[in-house]
N, C-alpha and C positions, 0 to 999 in steps of 0.2 A: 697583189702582194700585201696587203693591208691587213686581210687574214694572217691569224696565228692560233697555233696550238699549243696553249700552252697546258704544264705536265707539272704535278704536284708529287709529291714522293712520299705521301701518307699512302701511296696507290705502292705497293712490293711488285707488281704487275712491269713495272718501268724498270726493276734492275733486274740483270743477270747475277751480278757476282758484285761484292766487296773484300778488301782485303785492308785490314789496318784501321778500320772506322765502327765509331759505335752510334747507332740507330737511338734516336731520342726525343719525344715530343715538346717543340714549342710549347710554352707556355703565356699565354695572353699576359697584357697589363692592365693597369688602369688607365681607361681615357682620363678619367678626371678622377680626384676622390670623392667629391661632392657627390650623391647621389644624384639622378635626374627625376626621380620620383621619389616621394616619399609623404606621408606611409602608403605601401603597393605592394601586392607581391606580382612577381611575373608569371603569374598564371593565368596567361593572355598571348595578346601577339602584338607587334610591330610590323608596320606596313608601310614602304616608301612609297607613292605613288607615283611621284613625279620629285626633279629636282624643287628642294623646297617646300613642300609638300609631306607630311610624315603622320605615321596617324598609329595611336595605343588603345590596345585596349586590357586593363591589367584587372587584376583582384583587389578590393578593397571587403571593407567589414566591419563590424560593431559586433562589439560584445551581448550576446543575448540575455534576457532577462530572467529570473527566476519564473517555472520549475525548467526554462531551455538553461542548460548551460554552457552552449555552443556557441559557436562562433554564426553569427547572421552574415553569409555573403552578399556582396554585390558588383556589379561590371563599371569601373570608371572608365572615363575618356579623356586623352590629351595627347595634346598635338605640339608639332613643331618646324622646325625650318630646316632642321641641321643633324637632327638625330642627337645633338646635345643636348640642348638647351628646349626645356618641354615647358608647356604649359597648359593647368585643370580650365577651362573653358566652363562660364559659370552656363551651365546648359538648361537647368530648372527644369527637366522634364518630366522625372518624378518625382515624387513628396517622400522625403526619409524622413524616419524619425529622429534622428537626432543631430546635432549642429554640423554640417559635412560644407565644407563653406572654402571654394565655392563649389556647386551641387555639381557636378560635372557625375555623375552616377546617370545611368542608362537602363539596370536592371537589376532590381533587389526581389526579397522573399513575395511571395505570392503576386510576382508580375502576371498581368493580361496584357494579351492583343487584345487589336482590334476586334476580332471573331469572338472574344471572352475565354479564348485557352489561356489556362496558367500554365505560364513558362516556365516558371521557376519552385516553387513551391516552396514548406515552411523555411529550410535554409539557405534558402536561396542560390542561383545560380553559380559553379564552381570552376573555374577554368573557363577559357573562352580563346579558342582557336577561329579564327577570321581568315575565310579565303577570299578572295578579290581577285573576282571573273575577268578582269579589265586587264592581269598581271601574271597570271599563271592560265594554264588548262584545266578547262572546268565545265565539263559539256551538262553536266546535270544541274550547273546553277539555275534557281530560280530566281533569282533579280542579281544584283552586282556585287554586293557583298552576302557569302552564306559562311555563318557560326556554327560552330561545335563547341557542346560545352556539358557539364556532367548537373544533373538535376533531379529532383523529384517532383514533379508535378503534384497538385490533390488531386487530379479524376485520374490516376493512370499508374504503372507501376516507373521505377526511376528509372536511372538509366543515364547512356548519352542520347542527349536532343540537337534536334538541328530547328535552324532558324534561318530566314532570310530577312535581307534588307536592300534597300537601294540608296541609302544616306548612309549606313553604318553605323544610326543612331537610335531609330525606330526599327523592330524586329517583328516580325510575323513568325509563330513556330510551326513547325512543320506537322500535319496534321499526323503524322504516322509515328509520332513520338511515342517512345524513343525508339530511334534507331537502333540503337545496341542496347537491350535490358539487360539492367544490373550490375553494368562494370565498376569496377573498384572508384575508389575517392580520389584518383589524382587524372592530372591531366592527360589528353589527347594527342597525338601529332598526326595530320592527316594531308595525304597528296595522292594527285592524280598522275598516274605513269601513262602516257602516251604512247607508251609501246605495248606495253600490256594490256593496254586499255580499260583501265581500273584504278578505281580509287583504293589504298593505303591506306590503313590507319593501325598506329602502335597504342595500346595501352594496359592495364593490367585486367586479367581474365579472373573471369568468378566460375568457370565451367571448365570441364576436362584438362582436370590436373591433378595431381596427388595431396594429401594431408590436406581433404575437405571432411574431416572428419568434426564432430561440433568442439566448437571451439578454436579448433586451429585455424581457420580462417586464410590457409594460404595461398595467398594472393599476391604477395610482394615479387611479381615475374611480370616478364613483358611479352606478349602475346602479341603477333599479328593477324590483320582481320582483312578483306576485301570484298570490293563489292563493286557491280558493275553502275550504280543510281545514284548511290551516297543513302542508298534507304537499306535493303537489301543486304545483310552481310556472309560472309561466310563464317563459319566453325572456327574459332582463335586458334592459332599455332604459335604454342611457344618459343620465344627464338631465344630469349636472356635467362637465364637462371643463373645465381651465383655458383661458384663451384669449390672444391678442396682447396684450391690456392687462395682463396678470397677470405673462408674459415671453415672447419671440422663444418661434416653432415647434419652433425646433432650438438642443437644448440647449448652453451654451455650458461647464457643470462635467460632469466626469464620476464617475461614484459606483465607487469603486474594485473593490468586489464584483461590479459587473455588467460586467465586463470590457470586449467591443468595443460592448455595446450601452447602451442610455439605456431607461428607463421611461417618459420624456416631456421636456416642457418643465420651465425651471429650479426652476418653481414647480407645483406638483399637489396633486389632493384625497386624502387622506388618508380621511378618514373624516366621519361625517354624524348630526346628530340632527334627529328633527321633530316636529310636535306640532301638535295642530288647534290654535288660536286664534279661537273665535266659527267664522266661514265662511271663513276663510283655516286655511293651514298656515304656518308656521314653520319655519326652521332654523337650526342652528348648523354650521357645516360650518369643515372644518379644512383650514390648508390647509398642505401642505409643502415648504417653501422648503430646494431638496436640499441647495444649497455650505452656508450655516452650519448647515445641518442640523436648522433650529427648523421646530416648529408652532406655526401661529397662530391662531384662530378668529375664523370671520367671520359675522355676521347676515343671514338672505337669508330669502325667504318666495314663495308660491305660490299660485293660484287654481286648482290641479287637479291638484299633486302632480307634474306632469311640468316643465311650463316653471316654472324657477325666476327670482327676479327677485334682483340683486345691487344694492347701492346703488350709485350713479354713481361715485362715488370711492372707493368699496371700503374703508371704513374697518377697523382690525381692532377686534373688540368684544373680544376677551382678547388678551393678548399682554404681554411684558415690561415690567412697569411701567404697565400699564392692565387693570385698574382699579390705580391708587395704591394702592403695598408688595406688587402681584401680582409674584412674583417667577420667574423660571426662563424655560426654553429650548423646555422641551414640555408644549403643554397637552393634556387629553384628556375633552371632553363625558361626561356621564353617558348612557345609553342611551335614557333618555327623557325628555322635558323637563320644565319647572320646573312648582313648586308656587304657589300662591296662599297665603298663611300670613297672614292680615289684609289688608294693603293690599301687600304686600309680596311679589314671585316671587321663592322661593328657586332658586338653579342652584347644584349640584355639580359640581365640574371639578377634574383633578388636574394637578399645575403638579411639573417636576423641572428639574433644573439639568441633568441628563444632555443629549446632543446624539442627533440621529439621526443618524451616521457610522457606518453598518455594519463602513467595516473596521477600527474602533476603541472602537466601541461598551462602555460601560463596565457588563458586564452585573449586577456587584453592587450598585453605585451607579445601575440600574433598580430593582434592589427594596427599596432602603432607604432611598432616599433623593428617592421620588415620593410625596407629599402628597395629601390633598383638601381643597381648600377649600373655604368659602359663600359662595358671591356675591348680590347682592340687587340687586335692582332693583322702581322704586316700578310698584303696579299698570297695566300695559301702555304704561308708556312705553320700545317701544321704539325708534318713531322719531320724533322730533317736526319743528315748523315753530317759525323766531323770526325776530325783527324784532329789530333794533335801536336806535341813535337814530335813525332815518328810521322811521316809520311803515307800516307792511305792512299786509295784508288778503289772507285769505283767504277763499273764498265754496266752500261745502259741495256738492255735487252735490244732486240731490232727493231728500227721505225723506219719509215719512207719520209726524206727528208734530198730534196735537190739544192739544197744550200740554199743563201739568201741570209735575211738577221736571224744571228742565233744568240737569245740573252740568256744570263743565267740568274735566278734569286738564289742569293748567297752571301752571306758573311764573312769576311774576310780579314783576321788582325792582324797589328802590324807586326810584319817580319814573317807575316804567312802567304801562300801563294794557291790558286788554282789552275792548273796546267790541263789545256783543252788540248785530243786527241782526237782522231777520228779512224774507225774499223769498218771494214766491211763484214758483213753478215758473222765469215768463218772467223772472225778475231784480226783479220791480218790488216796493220796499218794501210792507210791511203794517205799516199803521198802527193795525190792531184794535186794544182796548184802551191804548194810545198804548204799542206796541210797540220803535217809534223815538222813544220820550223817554227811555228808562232812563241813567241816570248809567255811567259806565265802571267797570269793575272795575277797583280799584287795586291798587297795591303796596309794599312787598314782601309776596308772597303764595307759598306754595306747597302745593298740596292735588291731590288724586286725585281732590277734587269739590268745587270751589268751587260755589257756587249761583249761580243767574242765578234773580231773580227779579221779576216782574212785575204791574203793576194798575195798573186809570181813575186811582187816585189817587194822583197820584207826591208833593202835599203831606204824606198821612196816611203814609205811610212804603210800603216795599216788601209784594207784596201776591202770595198763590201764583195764579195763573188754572188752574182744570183743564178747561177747554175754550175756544175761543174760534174765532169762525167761519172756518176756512180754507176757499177754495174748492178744495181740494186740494194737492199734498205742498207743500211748503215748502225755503227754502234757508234754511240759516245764515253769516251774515255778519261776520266778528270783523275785526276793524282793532286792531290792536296795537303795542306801542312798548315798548323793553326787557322782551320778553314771548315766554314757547314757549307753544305749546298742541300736546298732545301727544295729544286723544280729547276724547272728550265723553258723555256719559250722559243717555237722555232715560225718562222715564215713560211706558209702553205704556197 
């Protein structure tokens, strides 16, 4: 009985029907205002190891020198206890040029291994996605930690590269680099599905898709790739393209750098993170809104990795001033998604004031002045159902469930109620153990597992039942009233 299954409601798979309730995404907060990094951008990854134990690996950079007028990448590293509180570890392994103090850098422009391969080439290493063989399924690692990260080598054409390690601090590159030739400039999100027996990977495609005509350069979509080695990939299939509700076909700003042609509509995807969740996937995908030139992130999730689902009204889940004191113009997901840390999903994301206007672009004020933040949000609410003063209900689809603890994550204010039911298959109450006499769950309440609990004797006080005769699966029935419910947790 120690097992539980617990059910988030970002999954529509969990209800049958609502009546009186409006569907709406959680939106994260600030763990802290402080950033935990700075200057960084999150185009990296975070990695718990073990309690206490925490390990970054993010984007830093210097401004490049005349005739470069780019931005010179590089990989920093910093560690922590707690997922809050980081710190740059003066590591001194390579030689920067300029005052980076302390050196905690790991891999800048024309990096060598050991072998004498550049890793990295003139601008250095871009993005930097960390899998950790010790933590995840990973049958094609070659040592314990293997990176993904987007690069140009000098003896080779660019691309995404792969890399291993067995510290996470010294890399060896993968002689077959790059893996994927020629993918777009932003980051990677890559996972091994153990069912399907394949490695995953999202990012934006430079081959088989419309408006590659010169100049247009459209690429701003997110393509999925697979492969059964992590070398080896298939054909990209588009899965994100913005559409009519997002903005018109035909753009109405024009991006000053790309002369006579456009990348797409006014607003486009930028980039993408995803993450299994129970039997769903997840995502945070960005989306880029060209005239003011901001990203914004939005929550969207999937039952196969290919058709993704967006909420109806497209809300944005980061963006200027949400979550409350999240400040700036461009945000930028962490590589892989969030952590569990008690009841609590931490998410890293880097927030800057700068704009994306390439032909203005303020390339110092990219590296000094991009952030990461903690955001938090409470155990898997990320989209819930509420009622108001009108009283709502909703009714569960069918599950297999022999009683035992049943919690519910949900919200509940004062002078509102949650009222737990229980159906058999066909709709029709179950009155076993007097099922439908329980008192309503009051308020103000807010928990990740209120208990719902039950027995013959509703005088002698609340009472647990770990069995009671169903004649097969069962529905859950909540009727609510200034109340979200956002999942539920049953005993196997």
């Amino acid at each position: 009985m120690n097992e539980k299954n617990t059910c988030s409601l970002i999954d529509a798979r969990l209800i049958e029907d609502t009546h009186f309730l409006t569907r709406f995404v959680e939106p994260p907060r600030l763990k802290q205002r402080e950033p935990v990094v700075a200057p960084g951008q999150m185009y990296g990854t975070v990695i718990r190891e073990a309690p206490g134990r925490w390990k970054m690996w993010y984007l830093g950079g210097r401004q490049g020198v005349p005739p470069m007028a780019d931005i010179i990448y590089r990989i920093c590293y910093a560690t922590s206890t707690n997922g809050v509180d980081w710190e740059k570890p003066a590591l001194n392994l390579i030689e920067v040029p300029d005052k980076l103090s302390p050196n905690n850098a790991i891999m800048e422009r024309y990096h060598y291994d050991q072998a004498g391969n550049d890793m990295s080439g003139s601008g250095g290493p871009e993005g930097f996605e960390v899998i950790d063989a010790h933590l995840t399924p990973h049958p094609a690692a070659r040592a314990r930690y293997t990176a993904l990260y987007r690069a140009s080598p000098c003896d080779r054409h660019g691309g995404v590269c792969a890399a291993y390690s067995e510290d996470g601090l010294r890399w060896t590159s993968y002689p077959e680099n790059p893996i994927i030739a020629g993918i777009s400039d932003t980051l990677t999100t890559t996972y091994y599905d153990p069912i399907a027996r394949e490695y995953v990977l999202y990012g934006r495609p430079l081959m088989v898709n419309a408006g590659r005509e010169p100049k247009h350069n459209a690429t701003r979509k997110i393509a999925r790739y697979t492969s059964p080695d992590l070398v080896h990939w298939s054909l990209p299939k588009i899965v994100f393209v913005t559409d009519d509700l997002d903005a018109p076909a035909v753009p109405t700003f024009q991006e000053a750098v790309m002369g006579a042609g456009a990348r797409g509509r006014d607003k486009q995807f930028y980039n993408f993170t995803a993450w299994q969740d129970h039997d769903l996937l997840i995502g945070l995908v960005t989306i880029f809104d060209v005239k003011p030139g901001t990203l914004s992130v939005e929550l969207v999730h999937s039952y196969d990795g290919i058709q993704w689902r967006r909420e109806l009204n497209r809300p944005a889940y980061i963006a200027d001033g949400n979550p409350d004191g999240m400040r700036g113009t461009m945000f930028i997901m962490m590589q892989t998604g969030p952590f569990l840390e008690g009841d609590e999903h931490f998410i890293y994301v880097s927030q800057t004031p700068m704009k994306h206007c390439l032909e203005n672009i303020h390339k110092e004020g990219m590296v000094s002045e991009t952030k990461i933040m903690l955001l938090a949000t409470k155990r898997d609410r990320w989209v819930g159902y509420s009622a108001g003063e009108v009283e709502g209900e909703l009714v569960s689809s069918p599950m297999n469930w022999n009683g035992g603890r049943l919690t519910l994550n949900a919200r509940i204010e004062k002078g509102g109620h949650i009222a737990v039911s229980f159906d058999d298959e066909r709709g029709s109450p179950l009155t076993d153990f007097d099922l439908d006499l329980r008192p309503p769950i009051e308020g103000p309440l807010d928990s990740v597992d209120i208990p719902f609990t039950f027995g013959p004797d509703i005088g002698a006080g609340p009472k647990r039942v770990l069995k009671f005769p169903t004649r097969g699966p069962v529905r859950l029935r909540l009727k609510m009233r200034k109340a979200a419910v956002f999942g539920w947790s049953m005993a196997l």
